[in-house]
DRENPALO-135064 format. One record per residue (C-alpha): residue number from 0; residue in three letters; x, y, z. Coordinates in steps of 0.5 Angstrom, whole numbers, plus 2048, in hexadecimal, padded with zeros to 3 digits. Layout:
% DRENPALO-135064
<node><resi>NUM</resi><resn>ALA</resn><c1>X</c1><c2>Y</c2><c3>Z</c3></node>
...
% end
This chain:
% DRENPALO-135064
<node><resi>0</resi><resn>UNK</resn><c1>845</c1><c2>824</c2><c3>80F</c3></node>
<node><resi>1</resi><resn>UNK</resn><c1>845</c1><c2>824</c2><c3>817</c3></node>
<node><resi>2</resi><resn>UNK</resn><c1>83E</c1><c2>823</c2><c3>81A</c3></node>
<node><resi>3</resi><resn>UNK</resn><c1>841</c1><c2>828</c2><c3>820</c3></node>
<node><resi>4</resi><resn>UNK</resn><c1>843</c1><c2>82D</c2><c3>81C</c3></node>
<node><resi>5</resi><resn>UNK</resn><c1>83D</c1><c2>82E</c2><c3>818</c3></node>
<node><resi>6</resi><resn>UNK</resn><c1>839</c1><c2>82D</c2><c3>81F</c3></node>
<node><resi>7</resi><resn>UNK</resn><c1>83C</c1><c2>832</c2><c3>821</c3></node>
<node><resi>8</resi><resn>UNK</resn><c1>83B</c1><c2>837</c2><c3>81C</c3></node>
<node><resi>9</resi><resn>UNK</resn><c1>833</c1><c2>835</c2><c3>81C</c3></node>
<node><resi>10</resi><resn>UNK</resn><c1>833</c1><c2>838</c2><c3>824</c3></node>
<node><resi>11</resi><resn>UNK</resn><c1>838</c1><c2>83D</c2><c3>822</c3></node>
<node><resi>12</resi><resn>UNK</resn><c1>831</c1><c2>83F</c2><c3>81C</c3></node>
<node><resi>13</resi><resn>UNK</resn><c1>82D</c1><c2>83F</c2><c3>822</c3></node>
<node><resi>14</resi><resn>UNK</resn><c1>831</c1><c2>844</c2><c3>827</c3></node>
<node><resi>15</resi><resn>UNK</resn><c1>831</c1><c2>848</c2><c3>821</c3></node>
<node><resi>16</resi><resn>UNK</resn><c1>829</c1><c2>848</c2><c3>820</c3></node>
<node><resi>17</resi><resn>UNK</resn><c1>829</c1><c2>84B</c2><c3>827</c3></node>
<node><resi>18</resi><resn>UNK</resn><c1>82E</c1><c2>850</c2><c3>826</c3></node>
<node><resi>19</resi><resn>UNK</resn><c1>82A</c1><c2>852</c2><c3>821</c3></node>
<node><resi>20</resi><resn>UNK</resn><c1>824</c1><c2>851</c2><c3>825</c3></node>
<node><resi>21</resi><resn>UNK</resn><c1>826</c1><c2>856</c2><c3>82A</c3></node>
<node><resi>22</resi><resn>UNK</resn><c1>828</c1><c2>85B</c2><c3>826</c3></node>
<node><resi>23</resi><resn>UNK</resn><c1>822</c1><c2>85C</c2><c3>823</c3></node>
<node><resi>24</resi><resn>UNK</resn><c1>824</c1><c2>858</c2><c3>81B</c3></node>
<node><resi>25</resi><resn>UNK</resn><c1>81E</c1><c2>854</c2><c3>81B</c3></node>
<node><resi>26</resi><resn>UNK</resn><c1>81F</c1><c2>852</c2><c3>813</c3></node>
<node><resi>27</resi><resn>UNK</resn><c1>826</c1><c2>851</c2><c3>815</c3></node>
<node><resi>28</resi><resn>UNK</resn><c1>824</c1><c2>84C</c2><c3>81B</c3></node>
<node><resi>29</resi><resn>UNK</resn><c1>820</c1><c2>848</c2><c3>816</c3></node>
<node><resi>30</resi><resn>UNK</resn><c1>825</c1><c2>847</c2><c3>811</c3></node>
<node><resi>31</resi><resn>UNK</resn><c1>82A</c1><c2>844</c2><c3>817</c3></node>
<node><resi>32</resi><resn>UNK</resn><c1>825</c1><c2>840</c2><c3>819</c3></node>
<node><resi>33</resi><resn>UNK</resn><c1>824</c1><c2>83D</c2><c3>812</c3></node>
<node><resi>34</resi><resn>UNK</resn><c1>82B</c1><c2>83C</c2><c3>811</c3></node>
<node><resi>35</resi><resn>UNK</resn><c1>82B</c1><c2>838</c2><c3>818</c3></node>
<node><resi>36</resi><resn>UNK</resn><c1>825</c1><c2>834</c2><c3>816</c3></node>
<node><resi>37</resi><resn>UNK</resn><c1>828</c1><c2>832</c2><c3>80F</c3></node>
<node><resi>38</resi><resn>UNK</resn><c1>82E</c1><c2>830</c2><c3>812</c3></node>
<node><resi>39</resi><resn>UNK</resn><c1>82B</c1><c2>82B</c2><c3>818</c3></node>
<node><resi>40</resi><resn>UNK</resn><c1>827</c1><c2>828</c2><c3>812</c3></node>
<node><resi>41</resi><resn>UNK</resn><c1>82E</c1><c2>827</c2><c3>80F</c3></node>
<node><resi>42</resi><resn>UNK</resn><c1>831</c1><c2>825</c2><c3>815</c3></node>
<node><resi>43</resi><resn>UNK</resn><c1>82D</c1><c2>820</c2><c3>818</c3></node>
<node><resi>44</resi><resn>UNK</resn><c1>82C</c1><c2>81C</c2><c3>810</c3></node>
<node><resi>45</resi><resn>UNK</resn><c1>833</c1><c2>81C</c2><c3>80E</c3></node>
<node><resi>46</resi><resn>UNK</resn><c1>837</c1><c2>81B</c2><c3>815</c3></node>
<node><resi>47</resi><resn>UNK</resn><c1>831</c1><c2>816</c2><c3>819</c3></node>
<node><resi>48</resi><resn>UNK</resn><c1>832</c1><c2>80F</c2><c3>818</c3></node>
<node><resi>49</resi><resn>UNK</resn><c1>82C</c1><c2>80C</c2><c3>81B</c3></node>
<node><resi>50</resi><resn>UNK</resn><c1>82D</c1><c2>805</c2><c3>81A</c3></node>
<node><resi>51</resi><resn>UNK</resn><c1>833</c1><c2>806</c2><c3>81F</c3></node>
<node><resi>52</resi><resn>UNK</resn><c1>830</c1><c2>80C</c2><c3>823</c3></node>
<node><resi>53</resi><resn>UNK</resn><c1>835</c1><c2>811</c2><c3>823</c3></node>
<node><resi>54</resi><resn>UNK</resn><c1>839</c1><c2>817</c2><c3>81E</c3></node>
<node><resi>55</resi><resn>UNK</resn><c1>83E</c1><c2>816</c2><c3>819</c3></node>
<node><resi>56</resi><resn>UNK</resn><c1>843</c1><c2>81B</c2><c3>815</c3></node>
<node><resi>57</resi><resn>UNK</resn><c1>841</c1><c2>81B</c2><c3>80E</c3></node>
<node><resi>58</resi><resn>UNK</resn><c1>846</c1><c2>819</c2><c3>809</c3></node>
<node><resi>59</resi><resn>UNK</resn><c1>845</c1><c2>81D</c2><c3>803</c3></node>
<node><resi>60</resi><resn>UNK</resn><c1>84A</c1><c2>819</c2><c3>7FE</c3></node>
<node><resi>61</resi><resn>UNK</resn><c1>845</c1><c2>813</c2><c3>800</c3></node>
<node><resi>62</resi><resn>UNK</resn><c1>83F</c1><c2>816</c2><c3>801</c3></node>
<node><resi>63</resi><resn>UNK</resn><c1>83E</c1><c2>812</c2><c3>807</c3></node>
<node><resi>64</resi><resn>UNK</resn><c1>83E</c1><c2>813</c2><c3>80F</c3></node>
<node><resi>65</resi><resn>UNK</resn><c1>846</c1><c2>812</c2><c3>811</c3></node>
<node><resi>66</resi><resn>UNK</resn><c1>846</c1><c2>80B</c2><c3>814</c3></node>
<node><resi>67</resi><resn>UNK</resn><c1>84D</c1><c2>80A</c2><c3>813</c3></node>
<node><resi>68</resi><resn>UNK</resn><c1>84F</c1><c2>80E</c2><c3>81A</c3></node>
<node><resi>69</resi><resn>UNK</resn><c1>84D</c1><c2>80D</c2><c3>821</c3></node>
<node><resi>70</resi><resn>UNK</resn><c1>846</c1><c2>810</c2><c3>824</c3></node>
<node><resi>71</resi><resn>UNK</resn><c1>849</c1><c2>815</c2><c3>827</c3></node>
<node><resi>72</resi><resn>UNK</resn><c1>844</c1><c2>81B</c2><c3>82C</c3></node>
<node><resi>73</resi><resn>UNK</resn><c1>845</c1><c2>820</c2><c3>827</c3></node>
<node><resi>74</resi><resn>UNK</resn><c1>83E</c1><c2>81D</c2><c3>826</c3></node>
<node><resi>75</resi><resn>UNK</resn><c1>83C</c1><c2>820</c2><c3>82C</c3></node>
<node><resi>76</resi><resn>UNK</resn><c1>83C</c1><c2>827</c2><c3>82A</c3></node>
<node><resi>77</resi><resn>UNK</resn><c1>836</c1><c2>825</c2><c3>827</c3></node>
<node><resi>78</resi><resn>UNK</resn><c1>833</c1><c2>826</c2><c3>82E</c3></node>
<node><resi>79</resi><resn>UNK</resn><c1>837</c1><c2>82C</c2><c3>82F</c3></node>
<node><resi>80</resi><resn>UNK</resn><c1>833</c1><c2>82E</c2><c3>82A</c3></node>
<node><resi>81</resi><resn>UNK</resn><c1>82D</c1><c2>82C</c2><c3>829</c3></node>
<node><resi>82</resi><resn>UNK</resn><c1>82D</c1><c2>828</c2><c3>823</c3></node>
<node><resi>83</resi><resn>UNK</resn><c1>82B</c1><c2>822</c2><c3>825</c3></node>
<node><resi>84</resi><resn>UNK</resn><c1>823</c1><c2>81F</c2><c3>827</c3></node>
<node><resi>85</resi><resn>UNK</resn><c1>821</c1><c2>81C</c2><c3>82E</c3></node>
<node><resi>86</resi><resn>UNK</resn><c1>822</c1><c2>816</c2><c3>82A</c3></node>
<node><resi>87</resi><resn>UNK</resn><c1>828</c1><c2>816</c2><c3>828</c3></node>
<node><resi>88</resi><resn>UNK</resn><c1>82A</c1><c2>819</c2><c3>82E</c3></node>
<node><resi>89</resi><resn>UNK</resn><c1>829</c1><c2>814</c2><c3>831</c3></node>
<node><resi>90</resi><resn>UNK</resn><c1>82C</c1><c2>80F</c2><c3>82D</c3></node>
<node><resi>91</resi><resn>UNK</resn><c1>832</c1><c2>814</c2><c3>82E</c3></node>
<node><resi>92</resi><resn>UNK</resn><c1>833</c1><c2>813</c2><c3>835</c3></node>
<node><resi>93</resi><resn>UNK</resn><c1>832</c1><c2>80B</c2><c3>834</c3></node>
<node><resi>94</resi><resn>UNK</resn><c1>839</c1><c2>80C</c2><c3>831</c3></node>
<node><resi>95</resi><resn>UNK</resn><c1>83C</c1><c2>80F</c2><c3>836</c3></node>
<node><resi>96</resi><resn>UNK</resn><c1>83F</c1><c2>809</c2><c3>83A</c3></node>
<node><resi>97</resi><resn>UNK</resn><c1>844</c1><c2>809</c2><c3>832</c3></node>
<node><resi>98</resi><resn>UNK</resn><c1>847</c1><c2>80F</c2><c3>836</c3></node>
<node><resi>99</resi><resn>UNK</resn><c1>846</c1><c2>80F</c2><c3>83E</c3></node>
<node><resi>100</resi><resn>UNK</resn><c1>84B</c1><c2>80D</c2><c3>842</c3></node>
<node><resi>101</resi><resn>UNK</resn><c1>84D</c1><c2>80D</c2><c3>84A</c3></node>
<node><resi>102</resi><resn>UNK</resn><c1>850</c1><c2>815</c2><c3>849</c3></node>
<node><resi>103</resi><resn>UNK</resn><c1>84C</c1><c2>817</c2><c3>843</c3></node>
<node><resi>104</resi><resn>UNK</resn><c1>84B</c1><c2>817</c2><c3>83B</c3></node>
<node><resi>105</resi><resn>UNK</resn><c1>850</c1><c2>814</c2><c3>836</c3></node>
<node><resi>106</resi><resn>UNK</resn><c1>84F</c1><c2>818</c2><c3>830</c3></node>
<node><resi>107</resi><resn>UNK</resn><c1>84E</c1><c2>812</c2><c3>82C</c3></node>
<node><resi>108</resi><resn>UNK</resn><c1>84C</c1><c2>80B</c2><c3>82D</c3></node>
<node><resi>109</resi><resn>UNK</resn><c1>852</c1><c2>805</c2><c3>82F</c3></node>
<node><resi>110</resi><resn>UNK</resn><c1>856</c1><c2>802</c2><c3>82A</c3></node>
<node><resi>111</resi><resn>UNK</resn><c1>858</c1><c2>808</c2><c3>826</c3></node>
<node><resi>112</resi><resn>UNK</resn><c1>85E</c1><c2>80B</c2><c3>82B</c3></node>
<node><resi>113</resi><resn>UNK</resn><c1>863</c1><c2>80C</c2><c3>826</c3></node>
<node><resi>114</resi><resn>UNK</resn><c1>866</c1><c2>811</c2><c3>82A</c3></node>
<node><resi>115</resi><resn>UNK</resn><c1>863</c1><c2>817</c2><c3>828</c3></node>
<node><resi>116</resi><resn>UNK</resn><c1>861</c1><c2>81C</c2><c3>82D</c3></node>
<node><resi>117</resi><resn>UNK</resn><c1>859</c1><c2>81C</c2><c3>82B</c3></node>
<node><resi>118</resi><resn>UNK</resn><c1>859</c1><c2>814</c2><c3>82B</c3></node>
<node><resi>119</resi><resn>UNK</resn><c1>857</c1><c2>80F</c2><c3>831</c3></node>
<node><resi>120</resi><resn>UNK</resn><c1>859</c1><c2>810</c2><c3>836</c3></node>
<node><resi>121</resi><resn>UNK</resn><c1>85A</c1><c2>817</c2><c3>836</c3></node>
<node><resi>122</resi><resn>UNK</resn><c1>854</c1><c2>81C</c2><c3>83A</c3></node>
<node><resi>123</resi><resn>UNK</resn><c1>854</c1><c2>824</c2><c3>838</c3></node>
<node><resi>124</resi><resn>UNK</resn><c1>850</c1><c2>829</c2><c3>83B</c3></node>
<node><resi>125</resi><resn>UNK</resn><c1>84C</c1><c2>82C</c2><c3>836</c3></node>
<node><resi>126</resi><resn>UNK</resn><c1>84A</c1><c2>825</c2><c3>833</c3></node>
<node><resi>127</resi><resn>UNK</resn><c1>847</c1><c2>824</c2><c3>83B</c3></node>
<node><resi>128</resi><resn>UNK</resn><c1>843</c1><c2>82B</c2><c3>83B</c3></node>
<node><resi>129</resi><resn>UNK</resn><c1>840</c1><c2>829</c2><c3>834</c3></node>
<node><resi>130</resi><resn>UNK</resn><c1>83D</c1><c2>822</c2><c3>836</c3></node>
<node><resi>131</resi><resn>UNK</resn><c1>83C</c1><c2>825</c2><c3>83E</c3></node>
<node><resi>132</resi><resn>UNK</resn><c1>838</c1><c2>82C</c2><c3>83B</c3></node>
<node><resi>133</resi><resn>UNK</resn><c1>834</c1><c2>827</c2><c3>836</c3></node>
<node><resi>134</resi><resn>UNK</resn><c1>831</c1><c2>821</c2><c3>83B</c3></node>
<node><resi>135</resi><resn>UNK</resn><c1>82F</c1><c2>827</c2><c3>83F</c3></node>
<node><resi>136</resi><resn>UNK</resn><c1>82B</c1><c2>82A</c2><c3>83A</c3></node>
<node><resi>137</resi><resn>UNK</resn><c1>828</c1><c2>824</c2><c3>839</c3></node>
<node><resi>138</resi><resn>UNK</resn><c1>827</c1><c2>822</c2><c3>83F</c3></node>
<node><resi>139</resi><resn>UNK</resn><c1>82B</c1><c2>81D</c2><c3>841</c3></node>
<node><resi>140</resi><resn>UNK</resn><c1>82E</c1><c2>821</c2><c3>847</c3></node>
<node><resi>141</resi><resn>UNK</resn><c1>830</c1><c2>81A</c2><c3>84A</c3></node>
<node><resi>142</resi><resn>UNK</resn><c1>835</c1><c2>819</c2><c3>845</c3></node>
<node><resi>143</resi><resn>UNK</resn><c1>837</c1><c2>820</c2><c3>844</c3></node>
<node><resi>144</resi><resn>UNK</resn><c1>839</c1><c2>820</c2><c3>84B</c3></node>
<node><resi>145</resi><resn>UNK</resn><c1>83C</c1><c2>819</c2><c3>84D</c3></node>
<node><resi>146</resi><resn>UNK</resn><c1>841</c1><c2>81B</c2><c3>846</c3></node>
<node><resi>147</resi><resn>UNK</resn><c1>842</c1><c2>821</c2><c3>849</c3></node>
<node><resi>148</resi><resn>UNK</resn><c1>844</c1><c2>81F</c2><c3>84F</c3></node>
<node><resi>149</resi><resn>UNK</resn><c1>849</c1><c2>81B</c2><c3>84D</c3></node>
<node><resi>150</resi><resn>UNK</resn><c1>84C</c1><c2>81F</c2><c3>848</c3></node>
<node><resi>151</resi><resn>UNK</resn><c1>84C</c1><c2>825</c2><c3>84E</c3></node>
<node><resi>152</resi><resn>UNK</resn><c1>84F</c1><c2>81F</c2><c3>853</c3></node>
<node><resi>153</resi><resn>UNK</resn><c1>855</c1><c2>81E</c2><c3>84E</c3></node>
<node><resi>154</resi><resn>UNK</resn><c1>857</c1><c2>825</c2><c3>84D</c3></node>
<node><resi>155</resi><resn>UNK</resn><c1>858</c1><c2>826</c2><c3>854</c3></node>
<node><resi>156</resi><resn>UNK</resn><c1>85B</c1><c2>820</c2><c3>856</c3></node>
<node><resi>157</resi><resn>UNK</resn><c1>860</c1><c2>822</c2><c3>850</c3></node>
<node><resi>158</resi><resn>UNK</resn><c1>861</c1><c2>829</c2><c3>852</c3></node>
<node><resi>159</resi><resn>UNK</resn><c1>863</c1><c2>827</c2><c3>85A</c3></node>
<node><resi>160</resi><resn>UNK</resn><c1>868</c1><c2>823</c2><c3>857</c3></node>
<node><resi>161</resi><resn>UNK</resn><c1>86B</c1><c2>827</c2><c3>851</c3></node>
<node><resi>162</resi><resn>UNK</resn><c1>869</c1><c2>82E</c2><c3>854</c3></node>
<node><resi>163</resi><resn>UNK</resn><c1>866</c1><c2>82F</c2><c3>84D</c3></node>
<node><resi>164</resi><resn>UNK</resn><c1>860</c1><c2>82E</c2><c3>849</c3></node>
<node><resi>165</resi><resn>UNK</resn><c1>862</c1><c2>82A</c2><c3>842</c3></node>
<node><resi>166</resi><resn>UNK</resn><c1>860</c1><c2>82B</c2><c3>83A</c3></node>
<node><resi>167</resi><resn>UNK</resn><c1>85D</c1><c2>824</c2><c3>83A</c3></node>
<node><resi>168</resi><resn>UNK</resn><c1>85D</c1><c2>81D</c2><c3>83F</c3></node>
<node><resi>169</resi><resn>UNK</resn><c1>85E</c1><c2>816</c2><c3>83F</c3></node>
<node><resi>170</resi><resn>UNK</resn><c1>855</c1><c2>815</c2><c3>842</c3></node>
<node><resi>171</resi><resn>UNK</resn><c1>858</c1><c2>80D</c2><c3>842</c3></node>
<node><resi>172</resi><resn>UNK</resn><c1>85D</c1><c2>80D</c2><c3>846</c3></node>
<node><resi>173</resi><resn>UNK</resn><c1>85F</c1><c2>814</c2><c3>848</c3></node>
<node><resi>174</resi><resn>UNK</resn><c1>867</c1><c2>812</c2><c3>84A</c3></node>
<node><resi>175</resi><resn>UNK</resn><c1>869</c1><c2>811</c2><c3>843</c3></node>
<node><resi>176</resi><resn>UNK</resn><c1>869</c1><c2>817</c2><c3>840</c3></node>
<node><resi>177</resi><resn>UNK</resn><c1>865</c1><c2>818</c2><c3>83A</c3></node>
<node><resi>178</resi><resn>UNK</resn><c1>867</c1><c2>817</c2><c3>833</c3></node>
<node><resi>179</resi><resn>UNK</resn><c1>868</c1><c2>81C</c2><c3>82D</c3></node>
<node><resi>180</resi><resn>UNK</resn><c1>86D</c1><c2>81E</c2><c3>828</c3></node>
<node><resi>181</resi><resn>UNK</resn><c1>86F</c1><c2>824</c2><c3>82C</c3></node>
<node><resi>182</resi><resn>UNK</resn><c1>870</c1><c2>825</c2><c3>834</c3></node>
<node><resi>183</resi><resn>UNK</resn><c1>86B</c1><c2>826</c2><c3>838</c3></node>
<node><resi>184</resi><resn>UNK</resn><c1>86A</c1><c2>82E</c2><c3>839</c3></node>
<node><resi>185</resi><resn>UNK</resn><c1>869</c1><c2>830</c2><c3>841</c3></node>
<node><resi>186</resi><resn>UNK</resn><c1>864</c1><c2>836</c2><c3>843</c3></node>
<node><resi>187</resi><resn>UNK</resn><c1>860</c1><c2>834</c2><c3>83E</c3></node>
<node><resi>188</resi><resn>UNK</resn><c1>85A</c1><c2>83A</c2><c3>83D</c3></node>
<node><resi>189</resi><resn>UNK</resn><c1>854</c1><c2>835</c2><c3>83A</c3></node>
<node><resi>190</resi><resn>UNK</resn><c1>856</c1><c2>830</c2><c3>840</c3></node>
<node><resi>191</resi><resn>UNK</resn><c1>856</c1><c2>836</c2><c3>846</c3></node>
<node><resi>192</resi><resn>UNK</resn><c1>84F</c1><c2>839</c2><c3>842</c3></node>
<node><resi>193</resi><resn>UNK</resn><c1>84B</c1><c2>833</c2><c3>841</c3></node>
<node><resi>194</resi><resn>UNK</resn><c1>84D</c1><c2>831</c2><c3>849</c3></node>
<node><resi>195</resi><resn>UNK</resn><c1>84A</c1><c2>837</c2><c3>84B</c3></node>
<node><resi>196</resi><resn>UNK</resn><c1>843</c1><c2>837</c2><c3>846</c3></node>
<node><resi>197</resi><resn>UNK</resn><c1>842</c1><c2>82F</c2><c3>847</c3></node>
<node><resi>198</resi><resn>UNK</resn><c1>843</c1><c2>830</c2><c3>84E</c3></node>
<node><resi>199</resi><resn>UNK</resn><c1>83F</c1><c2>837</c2><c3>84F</c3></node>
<node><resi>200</resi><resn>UNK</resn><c1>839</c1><c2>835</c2><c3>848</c3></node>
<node><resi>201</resi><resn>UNK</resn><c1>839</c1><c2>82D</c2><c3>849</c3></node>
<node><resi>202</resi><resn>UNK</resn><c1>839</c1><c2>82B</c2><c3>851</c3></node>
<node><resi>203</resi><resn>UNK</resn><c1>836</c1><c2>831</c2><c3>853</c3></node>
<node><resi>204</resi><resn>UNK</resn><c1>831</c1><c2>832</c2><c3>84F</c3></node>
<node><resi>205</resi><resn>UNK</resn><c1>833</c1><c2>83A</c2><c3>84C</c3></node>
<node><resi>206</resi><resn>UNK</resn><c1>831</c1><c2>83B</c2><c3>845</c3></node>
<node><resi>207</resi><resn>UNK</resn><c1>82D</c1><c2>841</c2><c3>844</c3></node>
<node><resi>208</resi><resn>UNK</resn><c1>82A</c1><c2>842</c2><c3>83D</c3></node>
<node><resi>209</resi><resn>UNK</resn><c1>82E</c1><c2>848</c2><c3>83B</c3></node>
<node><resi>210</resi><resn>UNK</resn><c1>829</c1><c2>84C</c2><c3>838</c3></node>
<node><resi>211</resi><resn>UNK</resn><c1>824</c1><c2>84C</c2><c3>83D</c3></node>
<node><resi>212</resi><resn>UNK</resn><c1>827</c1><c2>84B</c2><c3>844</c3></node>
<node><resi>213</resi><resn>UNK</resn><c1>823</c1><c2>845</c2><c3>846</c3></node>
<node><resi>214</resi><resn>UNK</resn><c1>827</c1><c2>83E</c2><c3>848</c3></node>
<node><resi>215</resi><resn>UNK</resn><c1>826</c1><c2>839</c2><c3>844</c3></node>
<node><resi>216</resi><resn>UNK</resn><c1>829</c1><c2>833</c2><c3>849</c3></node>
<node><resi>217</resi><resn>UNK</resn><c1>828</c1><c2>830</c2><c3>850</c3></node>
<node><resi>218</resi><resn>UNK</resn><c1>82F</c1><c2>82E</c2><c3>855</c3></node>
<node><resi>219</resi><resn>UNK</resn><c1>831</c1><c2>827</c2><c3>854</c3></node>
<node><resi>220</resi><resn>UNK</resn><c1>835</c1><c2>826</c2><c3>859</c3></node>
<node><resi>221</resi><resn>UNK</resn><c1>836</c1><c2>820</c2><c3>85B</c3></node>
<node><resi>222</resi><resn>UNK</resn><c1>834</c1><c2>81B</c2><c3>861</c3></node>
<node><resi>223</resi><resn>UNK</resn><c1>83A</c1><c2>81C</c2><c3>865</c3></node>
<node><resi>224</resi><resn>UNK</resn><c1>83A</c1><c2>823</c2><c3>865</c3></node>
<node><resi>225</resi><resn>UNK</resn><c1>834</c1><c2>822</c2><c3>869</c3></node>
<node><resi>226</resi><resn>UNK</resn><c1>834</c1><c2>826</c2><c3>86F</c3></node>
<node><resi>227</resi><resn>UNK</resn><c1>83B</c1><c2>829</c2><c3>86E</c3></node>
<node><resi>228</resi><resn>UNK</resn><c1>83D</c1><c2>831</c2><c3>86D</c3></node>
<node><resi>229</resi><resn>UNK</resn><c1>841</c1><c2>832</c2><c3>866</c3></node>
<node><resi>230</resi><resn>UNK</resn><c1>845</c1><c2>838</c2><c3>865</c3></node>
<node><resi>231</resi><resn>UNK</resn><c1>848</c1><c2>83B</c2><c3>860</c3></node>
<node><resi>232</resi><resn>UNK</resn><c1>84B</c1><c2>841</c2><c3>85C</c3></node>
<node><resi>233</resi><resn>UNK</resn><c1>846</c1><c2>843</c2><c3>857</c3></node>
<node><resi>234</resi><resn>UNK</resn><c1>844</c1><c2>849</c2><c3>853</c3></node>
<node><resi>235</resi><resn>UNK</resn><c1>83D</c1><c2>84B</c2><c3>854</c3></node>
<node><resi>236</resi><resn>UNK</resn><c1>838</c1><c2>847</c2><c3>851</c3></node>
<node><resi>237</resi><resn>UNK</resn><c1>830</c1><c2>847</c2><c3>851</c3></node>
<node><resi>238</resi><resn>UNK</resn><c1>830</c1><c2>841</c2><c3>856</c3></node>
<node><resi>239</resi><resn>UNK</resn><c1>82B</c1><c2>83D</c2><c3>857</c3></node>
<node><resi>240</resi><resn>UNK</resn><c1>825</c1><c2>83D</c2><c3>85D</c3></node>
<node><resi>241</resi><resn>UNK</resn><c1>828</c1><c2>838</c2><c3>862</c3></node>
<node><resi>242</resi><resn>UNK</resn><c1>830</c1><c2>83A</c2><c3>861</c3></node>
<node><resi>243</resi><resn>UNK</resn><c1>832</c1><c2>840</c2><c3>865</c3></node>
<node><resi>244</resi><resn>UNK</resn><c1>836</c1><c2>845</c2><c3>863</c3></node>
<node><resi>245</resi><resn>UNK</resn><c1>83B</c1><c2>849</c2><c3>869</c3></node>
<node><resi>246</resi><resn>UNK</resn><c1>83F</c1><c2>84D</c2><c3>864</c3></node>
<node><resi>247</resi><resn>UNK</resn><c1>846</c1><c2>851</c2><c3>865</c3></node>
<node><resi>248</resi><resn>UNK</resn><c1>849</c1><c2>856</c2><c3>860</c3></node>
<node><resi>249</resi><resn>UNK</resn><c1>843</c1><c2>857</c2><c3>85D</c3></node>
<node><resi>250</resi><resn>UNK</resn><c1>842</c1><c2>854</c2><c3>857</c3></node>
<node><resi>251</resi><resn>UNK</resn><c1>849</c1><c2>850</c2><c3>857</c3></node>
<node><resi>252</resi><resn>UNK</resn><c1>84A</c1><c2>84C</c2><c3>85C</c3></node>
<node><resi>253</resi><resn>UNK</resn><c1>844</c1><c2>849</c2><c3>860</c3></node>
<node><resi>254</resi><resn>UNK</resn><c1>843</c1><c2>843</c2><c3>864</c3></node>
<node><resi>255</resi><resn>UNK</resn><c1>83E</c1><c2>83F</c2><c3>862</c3></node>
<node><resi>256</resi><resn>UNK</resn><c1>83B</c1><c2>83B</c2><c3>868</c3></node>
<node><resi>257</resi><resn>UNK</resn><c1>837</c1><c2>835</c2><c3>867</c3></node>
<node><resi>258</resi><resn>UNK</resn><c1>831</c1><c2>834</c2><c3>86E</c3></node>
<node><resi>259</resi><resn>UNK</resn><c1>830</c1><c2>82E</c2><c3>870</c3></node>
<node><resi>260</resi><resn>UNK</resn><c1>829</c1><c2>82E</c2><c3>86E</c3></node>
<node><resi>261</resi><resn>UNK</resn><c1>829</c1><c2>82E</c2><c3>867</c3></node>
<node><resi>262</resi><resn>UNK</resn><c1>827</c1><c2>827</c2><c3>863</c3></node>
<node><resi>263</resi><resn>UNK</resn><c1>82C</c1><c2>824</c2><c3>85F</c3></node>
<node><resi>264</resi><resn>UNK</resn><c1>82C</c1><c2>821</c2><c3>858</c3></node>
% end
C-alpha cells in the first residue's frame, strides 16, 4: 500500500467535500469530509514510523512498513496533502538532506542507484512540486524556496544547452544523463508545467484559495533579487501587493515587473 497514493486520495476527499459544499450538498460534504478523516487516521497509524520519523509503504503480505526499499520523497506527498502534523512535519523536513543536492532532489536516498529512472540520483518535476508546495503549507518557505530554486536553476541551464526541457534530470551531476530503463523523452509536459507553477505559486508567492479568491502566500524571493526588475510571461494572476502588473494581450501574456521597493524573503 503506497503512502502517496492514499495521501492523495485523502486530499482528493477533501476537494470533494468542497465541491459538495458549493453546490449546496451539505450531507454530501460531511460524508467526504468523514471519509478523509477515516483515512488520515489510517495513514498516519500504518505508513508513520516515529522511531525514525518518517512514511513507509505498507507491505500487506508482512503486515509491516516496507523498509526493504529506500526512503524515497513519495513520503512528502504527505505535506502536499496535509496528512501529516506540525511534528511530523517537522521531523519530515530533518530528513530532507537524505535528498538534497546541488540541482536539486534525488527521488530516493544514495546507495540504492540501480539504474532505474526513479532512483538516486534521478530528479523528477512532480516529485519537486510535491515536496516545495507541501514545506510552503507548512511554513517552512526557506527551504520551499532554497529547492525551488535549484531545481529551477538546473532546467534552465539544461534547456540553454540542449534547446529543450526533459521527462527527469541527473540533480547530482547534471552532465551525465539521467538513468532509466527507456530513454529520456524530451518536451516533457509535467516538467514544462511544474517550472511555470513552482516559479509563479512557489517564489512569487501566487497561491490563491481557489474557492474564495484570497491569497494564502506571500513572495519569497530571494536576496539577490533584491532591488532588480523580474520580467516574465505569465498569464493573469491575483498577484500580490508589492508586484507590479503591466499586462499585454490581456489576459495571455503580461509583464511582470518586480519595483525595487519591494522586501525579499
Amino acid at each position: 500500500m503506497p503512502v502517496d497514493l492514499n495521501s492523495q486520495l485523502y486530499r482528493y476527499e477533501l476537494d470533494l467535500a468542497q465541491f459538495a459544499e458549493i453546490l449546496g450538498r451539505t450531507t454530501e460534504a460531511e460524508e467526504w469530509r468523514s471519509r478523509a478523516e477515516v483515512r488520515r487516521r489510517l495513514i498516519n497509524e500504518y505508513f508513520w514510523d516515529e522511531n525514525e520519523g518518517f512514511y513507509y509503504d505498507f507491505d500487506l503480505r508482512t503486515d509491516d512498513r516496507l523498509r526493504s526499499t529506500p526512503r524515497c520523497l513519495s513520503s512528502y506527498v504527505t505535506l502536499w496533502a496535509g496528512v501529516a502534523d506540525t511534528d511530523q512535519a517537522r521531523q519530515l523536513v530533518e530528513h530532507l538532506d537524505l535528498f538534497e543536492n546541488a540541482y536539486g532532489l534525488a527521488t530516493c536516498e544514495p546507495g540504492w542507484n540501480d539504474g532505474t529512472q526513479h532512483n538516486y540520483p534521478v530528479g523528477w518535476a512532480y516529485s519537486h512540486w510535491y515536496v516545495t508546495y507541501g514545506l510552503r503549507s507548512y511554513g517552512y518557505h526557506e527551504d520551499a524556496s532554497r529547492i525551488a530554486l535549484k531545481w529551477l536553476g538546473l532546467l534552465t541551464q539544461k534547456r540553454a544547452e540542449t534547446g529543450v526541457m526533459w521527462e527527469r534530470y541527473n540533480v547530482v551531476e547534471p552532465g551525465v544523463p539521467a538513468a532509466g530503463r527507456y530513454p529520456i523523452q524530451e518536451g516533457f509536459g509535467w516538467t514544462n508545467g511544474v517550472f511555470a507553477s513552482m516559479l509563479v505559486r512557489i517564489i512569487f508567492g501566487v497561491e490563491p484559495d481557489w474557492f474564495t479568491g484570497e491569497l494564502l502566500w506571500v513572495p519569497d524571493l530571494p536576496q539577490e533579487w533584491q532591488g532588480q526588475d523580474v520580467l516574465l510571461s505569465l498569464p493573469s494572476f491575483p498577484w500580490p501587493d508589492g508586484i507590479i502588473v503591466e499586462c499585454s494581450n490581456w489576459p495571455t501574456a503580461c509583464v511582470i515587473v518586480r519595483g525595487s521597493g519591494v522586501e525579499g524573503p
